[in-house]
N, C-alpha and C positions, 0 to 999 in steps of 0.2 A: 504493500500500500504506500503510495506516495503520498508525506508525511502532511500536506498543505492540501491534500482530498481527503484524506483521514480528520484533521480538523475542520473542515466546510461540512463534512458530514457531520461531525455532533454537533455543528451551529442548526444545521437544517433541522435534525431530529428536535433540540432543544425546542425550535418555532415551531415544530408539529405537536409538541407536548403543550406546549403553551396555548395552542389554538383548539387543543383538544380540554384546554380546561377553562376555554370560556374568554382569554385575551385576546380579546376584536381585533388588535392589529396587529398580529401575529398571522392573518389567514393567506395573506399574499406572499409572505415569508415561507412559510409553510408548504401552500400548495407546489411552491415552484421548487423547494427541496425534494418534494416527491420527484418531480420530473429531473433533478440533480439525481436522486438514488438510483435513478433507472439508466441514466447516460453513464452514468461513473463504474456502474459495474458493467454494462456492454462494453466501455471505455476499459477497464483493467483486463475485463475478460481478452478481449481483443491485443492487448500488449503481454498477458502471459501465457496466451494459447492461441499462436497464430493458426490457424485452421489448414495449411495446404492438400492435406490427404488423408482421408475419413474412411477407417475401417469401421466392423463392426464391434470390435472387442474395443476399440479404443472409443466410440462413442458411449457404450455402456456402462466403462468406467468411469468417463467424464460424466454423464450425467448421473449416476448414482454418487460419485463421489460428490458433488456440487448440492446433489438433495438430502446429501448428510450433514449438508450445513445448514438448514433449513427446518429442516424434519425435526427431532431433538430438541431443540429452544421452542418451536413450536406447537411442540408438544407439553411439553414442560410448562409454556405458559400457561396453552390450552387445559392443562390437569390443577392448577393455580386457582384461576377465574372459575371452575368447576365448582372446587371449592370453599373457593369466598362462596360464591352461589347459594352454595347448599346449606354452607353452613353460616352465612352469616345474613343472609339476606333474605327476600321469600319472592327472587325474581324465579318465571315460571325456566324450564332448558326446554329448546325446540331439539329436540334428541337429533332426529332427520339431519336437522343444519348443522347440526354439532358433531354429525359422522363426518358431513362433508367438508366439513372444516377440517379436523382432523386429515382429513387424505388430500387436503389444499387444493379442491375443487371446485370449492363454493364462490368461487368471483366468477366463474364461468355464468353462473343464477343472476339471471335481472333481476331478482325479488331482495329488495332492498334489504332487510330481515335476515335472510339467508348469505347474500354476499360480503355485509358486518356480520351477524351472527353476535356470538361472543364475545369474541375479541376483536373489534372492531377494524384495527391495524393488518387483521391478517391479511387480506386477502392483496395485501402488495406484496406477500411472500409465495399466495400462490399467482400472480400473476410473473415473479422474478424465478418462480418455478420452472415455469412455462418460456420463459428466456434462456432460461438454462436449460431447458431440453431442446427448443430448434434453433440454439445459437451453433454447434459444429458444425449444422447442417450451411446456415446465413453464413457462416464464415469461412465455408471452404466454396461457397458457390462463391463471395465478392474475393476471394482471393487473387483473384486475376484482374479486377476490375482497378481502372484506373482512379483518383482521389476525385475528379472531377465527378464521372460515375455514378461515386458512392455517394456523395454529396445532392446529387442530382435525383436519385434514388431517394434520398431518405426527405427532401423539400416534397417530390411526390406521393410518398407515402401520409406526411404530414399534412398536405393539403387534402389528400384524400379522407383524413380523418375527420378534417375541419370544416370538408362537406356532409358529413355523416351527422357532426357535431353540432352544425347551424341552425336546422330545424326544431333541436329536441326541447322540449322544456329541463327543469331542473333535474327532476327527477328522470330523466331520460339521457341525460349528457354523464349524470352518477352510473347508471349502469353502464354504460359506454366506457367510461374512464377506469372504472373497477377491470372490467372484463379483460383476461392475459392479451387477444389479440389486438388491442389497442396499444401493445406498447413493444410491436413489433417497429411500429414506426423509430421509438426510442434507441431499441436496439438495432438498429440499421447505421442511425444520426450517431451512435457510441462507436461503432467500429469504424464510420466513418471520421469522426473526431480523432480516434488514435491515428491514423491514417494522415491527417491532416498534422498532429503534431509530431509526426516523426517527420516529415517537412520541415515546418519551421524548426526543428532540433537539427539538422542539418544544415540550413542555409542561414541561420541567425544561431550558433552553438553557442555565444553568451553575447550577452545584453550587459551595456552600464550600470547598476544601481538604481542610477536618475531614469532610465528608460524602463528597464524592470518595474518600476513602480509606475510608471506614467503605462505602462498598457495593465497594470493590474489596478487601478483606479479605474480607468476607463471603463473595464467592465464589471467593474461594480457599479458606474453610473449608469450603463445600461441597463441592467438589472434595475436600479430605481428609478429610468424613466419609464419602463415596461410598467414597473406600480405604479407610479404614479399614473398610465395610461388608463389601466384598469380601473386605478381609484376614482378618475375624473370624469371616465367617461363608461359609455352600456353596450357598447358597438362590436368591443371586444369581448362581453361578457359569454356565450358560448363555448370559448377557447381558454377561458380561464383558467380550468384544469387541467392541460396537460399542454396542447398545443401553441399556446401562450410565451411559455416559458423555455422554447427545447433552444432558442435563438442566444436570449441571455443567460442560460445556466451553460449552454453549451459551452459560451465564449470562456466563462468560469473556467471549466473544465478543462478549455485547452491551455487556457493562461498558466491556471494552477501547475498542469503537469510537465510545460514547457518552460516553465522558466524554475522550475524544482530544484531546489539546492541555489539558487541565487539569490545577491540580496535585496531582494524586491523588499520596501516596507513592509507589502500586505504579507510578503508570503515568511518575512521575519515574523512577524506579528503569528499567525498562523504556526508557527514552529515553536513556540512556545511550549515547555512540556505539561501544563495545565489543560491546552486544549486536543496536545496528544494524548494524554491518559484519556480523553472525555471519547476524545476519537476512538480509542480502543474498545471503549464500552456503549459505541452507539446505536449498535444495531441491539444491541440486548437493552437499552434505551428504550429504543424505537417502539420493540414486541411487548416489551411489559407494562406498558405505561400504564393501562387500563390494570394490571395488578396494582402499581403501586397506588390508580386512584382508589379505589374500593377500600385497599388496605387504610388509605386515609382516610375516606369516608366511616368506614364501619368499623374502626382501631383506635385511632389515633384521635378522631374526633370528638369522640364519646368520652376519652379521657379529658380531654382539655372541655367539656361541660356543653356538647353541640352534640348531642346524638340528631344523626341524621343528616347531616351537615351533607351538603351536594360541592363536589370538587367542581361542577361547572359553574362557580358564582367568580371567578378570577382568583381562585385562591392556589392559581400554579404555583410561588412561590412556595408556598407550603408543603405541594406534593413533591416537587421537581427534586429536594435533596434523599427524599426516605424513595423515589424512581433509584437516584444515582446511587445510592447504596446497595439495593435491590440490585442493580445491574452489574455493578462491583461481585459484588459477593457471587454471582450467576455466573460472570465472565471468568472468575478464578476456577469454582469448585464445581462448576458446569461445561462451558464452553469451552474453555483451552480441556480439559481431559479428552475430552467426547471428540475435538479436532484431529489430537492426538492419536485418536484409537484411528481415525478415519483415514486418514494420512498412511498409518503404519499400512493399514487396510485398504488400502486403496492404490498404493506408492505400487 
């Protein structure tokens, strides 16, 4: 993991925690981190497993090895939230939805119900499931393909979505954005993006300081003139969720990983080992959130004299350090063993 995408990602996940507990202006932050989680890992996937030649034994272990990083935290969470459920709360279990979950199927389902479910977050695990099984496939067909190509490809792919997107109402644009084949687009724009920065890594191998940080500003101003576009205006509101964002998160992405290891401001700033540790434990973040709100809710609250207390009234500061701890403790005596074994087992 490149150490300045490592920190972007626990900034994004942090604004998806925050916008899941009720901070209004967290949701432009937020939604466009999703479309960040999904270019970032097409983008690594693509820079650690260039695709040329596709057997079958070697597909099989790439994609089981990939849903063993998936499957496990997802579970784990899943068996969490069960139990708050049962035992702390008197919400009813759609048993059905909660199989489907479980086998990270359920985003496939329009029925809003179903494709949140329980853990509301899941279904961007199953839809990065579903990336990770026809990514060998995308990456050894564009292997050949020229940068222009790929590039070209994945603007069509985008606009074809944001024809799909334009019609729908709200609740019709949510099933669309959930569903795994809308973020085929995503992962086309990611391997195209690595492709794009092994380019500029070649014909610009180092940047000044002064210039490093003048193109990693930049596009962070893009990024907030895209919000501010959305925030002022309804014109864009269709594309909000996903196809919105794949231009300015993208730019993020290539910035970050192309000028990596230089000393751009942002990307000093970003190397920080405070927001690498956060980095390390983002995606365990990401999945439990909804455990650690409950455990606030129906734990934590009842002590401090608020039984009942709802974590949607803005009281993310509250939840966000007893999430990081939760995540901590998951990522040590959880996640690195269970890697471990998978690696050994997979290697």
């Amino acid at each position: 993991m490149i150490r300045t995408i490592s920190s972007w990602r626990a900034l994004m996940a942090i604004a998806v925690v925050l916008f899941h507990c009720g901070v209004g202006w967290s949701y432009n932050v937020a939604v466009s981190g999703v479309t960040f989680f999904f270019l970032s890992s097409a983008f690594l996937l693509a820079m650690r497993h260039p695709v040329r030649r596709l057997t079958a034994r070697g597909y099989r272990s790439f994609v089981l090895g990939h849903a063993m990083r998936l499957y496990p935290l997802h579970w784990l969470g899943l068996a969490l939230l069960l139990l708050i459920a049962l035992s702390l709360t008197a919400m009813p279990i759609d048993w059905p939805a909660t199989a489907l979950s479980a086998l990270l199927l359920h985003a496939w389902s329009p029925v809003h119900d179903v494709h949140y479910g329980i853990n509301p977050v899941a279904w961007y695990m199953s839809a990065l499931l579903f990336c990770y099984a026809v990514y060998p496939l995308v990456a050894c067909w564009l292997h050949r393909w020229r940068l222009r190509g790929k590039l070209l490809l994945a603007v069509a792919l985008a606009m074809a979505l944001a024809v799909v997107m334009w019609p729908l109402d709200i609740h019709g644009r949510e099933a669309v954005f959930v569903n795994p084949l809308s973020h085929v687009a995503d992962l086309v724009a990611g391997i195209a993006l690595c492709h794009l920065c092994a380019v500029a890594k070649s014909r610009w191998p180092r940047l000044r300081p002064g210039v490093a940080t003048l193109v990693e500003v930049s596009v962070l101003l893009l990024l907030a003139a895209v919000i501010a576009l959305n925030v002022c205006t309804t014109w864009v509101r269709p594309w909000e969720d996903d196809v919105l964002w794949l231009v300015p998160q993208g730019a993020i992405l290539v910035a970050l990983a192309w000028l990596d290891g230089q000393s751009g401001a942002i990307g000093s700033l970003l190397s920080i080992k405070p927001l690498q540790w956060l980095g390390s434990i983002s995606f365990e973040m990401f999945v439990l959130q909804f455990v650690a709100f409950h455990l606030f809710d129906f734990v934590i609250a009842p002590v401090a004299g608020h039984f009942g207390l709802d974590i949607y009234d803005g009281l993310a500061w509250c939840a966000l350090p007893l999430l990081v701890l939760i995540s901590w403790v998951v990522n040590r005596c959880f996640t690195r063993p269970v890697m471990a074994l998978t690696k050994q087992y997979f290697s």
